[in-house]
N, C-alpha and C positions, 0 to 999 in steps of 0.2 A: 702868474701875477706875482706881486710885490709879496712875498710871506710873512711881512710884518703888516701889513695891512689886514684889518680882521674881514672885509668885503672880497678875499680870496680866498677859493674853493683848494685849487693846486696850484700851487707852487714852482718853482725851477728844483731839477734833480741837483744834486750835489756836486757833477763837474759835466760837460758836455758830452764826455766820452762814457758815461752811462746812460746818458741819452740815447748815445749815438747806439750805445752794448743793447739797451732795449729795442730802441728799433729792430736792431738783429735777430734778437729773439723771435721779435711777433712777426718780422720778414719768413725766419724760417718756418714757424708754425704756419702758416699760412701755405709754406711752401708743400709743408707734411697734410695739408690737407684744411686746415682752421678756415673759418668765412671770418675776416674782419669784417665787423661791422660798421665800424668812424675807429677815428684817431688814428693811431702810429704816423705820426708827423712830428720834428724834433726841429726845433729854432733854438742854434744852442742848445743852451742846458733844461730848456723850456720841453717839455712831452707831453705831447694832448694824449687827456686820455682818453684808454682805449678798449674797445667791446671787443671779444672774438665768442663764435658760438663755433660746435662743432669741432673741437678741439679734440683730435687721437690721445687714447687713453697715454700712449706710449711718448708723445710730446715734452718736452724739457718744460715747456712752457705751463702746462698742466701738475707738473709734478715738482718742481722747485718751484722756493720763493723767487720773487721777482722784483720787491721793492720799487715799483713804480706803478704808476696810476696804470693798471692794466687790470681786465675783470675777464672772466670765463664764465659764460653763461652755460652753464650743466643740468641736461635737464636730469631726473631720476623718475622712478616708478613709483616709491613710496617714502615715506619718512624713515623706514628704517635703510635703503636704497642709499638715500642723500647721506645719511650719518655714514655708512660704509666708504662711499666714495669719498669723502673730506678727509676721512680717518685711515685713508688706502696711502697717502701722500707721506712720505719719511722726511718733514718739515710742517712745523707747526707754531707758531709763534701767537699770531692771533686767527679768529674767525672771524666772522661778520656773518649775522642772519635778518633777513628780514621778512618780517610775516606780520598779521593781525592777531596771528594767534598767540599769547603771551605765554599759553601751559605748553604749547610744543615749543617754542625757543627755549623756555626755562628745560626742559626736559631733555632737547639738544645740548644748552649749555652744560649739561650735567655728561652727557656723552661724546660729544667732542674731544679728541686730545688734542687741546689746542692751550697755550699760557694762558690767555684770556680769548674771551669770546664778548663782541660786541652785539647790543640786539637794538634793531633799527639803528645802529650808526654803521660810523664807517672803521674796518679794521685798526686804521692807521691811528686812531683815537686812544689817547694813553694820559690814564689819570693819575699822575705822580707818585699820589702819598697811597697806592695800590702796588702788589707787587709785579715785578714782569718779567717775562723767560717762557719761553715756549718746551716743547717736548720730542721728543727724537732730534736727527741731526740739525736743525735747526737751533738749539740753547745751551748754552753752557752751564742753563740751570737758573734759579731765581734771584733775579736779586731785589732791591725796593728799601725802605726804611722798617725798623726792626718790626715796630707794633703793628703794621700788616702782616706779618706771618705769625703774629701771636694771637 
């Protein structure tokens, strides 16, 4: 939808040809084995999005960032299981966790190597006067306005 309109969830990506590059992604994860669940469908610059579960550890699509509405449902065996797997990934910019439980997200947020970590939103979520930069190949490090890192 319209991204200036605040009654839209997602947006159009940034040119059609990164539409088109995610489809290809989740085309070939699927190929490597992934169960799409909805989305990967591209109208133009427009990309529904997209569930996969089952996704090969060894996947491109598992292990880089991908900047588009696409999600990997993973499951894990324990809380400390989920922290290793997130933290297995050499790209980190944001997290996103969602639970009822407020002392394990705060306690994830704390172990995550992630720039920021969202709890019940969504990654893509960034509050200006905070600072932002993620960790491993993914950042060239922090940046934000001064008195956030003070």
């Amino acid at each position: 939808g319209d991204p200036l309109d605040e009654r839209t969830d997602v947006g159009p990506m940034i040119t059609q040809e990164a539409a088109a590059a995610t489809q290809a992604k989740v085309d070939t994860a699927v190929a490597q084995g992934a169960v799409l669940l909805c989305g990967n469908t591209a109208t133009g610059s427009l990309y529904a999005p997209t569930v996969l579960e089952d996704v090969p550890a060894t996947c491109s699509i598992r292990q880089e960032e991908v900047f588009a509405p696409v999600v990997v449902l993973q499951p894990f065996t324990s809380f400390e299981d989920a922290i290793e797997q997130a933290n297995a990934i050499d790209y980190s910019l944001h997290a996103g966790i969602f639970t009822s439980r407020l002392d394990r997200a705060l306690t994830a947020a704390r172990l995550l190597e992630a720039g920021g970590v969202m709890i019940n939103d969504s990654s893509d979520y960034r509050f200006d006067a905070m600072p932002f930069g993620g960790f491993k190949y993914g950042s060239m490090g922090r940046e934000g306005v001064r008195f956030a890192f003070e």
